[in-house]
N, C-alpha and C positions, 0 to 999 in steps of 0.2 A: 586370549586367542583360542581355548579350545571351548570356550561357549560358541566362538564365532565357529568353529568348523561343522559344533552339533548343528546350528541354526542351520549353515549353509546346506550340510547333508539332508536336512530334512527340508529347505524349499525345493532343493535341487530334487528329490523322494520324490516331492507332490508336484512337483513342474512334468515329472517324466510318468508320473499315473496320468495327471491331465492331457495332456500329449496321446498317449494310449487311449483315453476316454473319444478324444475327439475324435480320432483314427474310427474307431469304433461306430460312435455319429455317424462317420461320414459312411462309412462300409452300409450300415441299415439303414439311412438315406438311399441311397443307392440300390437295395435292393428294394426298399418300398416302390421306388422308381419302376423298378424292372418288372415288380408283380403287379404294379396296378395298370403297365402299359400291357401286360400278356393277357390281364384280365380285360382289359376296354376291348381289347382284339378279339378278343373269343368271346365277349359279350357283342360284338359288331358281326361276327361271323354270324352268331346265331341270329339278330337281327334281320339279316338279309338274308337266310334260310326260312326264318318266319313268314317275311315280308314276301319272296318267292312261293312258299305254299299258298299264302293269303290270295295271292294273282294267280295261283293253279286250282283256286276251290278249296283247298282241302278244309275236312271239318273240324272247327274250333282254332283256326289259325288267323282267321280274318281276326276275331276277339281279343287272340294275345298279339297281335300285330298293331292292333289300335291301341292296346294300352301300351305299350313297347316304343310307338312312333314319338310320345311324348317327352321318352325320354335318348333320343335320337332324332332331332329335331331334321329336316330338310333343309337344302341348299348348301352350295360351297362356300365358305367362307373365301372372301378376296379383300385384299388388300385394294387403295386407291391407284395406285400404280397397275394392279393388275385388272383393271375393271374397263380398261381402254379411255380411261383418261389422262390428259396429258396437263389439265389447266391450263389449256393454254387455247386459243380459236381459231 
């Protein structure tokens, strides 16, 4: 009986580190979430402050505007339902 309690205390030990581990995981999932959606936003912002000087002239903004559009591609994305079809005639 008391091998079985050491055994027990110690899966029960590493049951409740793994527990905390995952807690952990999930927490920096989470914020990798949140910094890479703040960064797409202020990389987007900037984009269309580019994209805006590029269409007011300014110098050297047309340049980084074209290599920038590549990676901000044009058009909304839609779904088949929001595209005004119905499949149906």
């Amino acid at each position: 009986m008391a091998a079985f309690d050491v055994d027990f205390a110690y899966a029960h030990g590493l049951w409740t580190i793994l527990t905390l581990i995952k807690q952990l995981e999930e927490a920096v999932e989470d914020t990798i979430m949140a910094a890479g959606s703040e960064a797409f936003h202020a990389a987007l912002a900037f984009y269309h402050n580019v994209q805006a000087a590029a269409r007011d002239d300014i110098p050297g903004a047309k340049a980084i505007f074209e290599d920038l559009k590549t990676r901000f591609p044009s058009g909304k994305r839609r779904g088949a339902a929001s595209d005004g079809e119905t499949g149906g005639e």
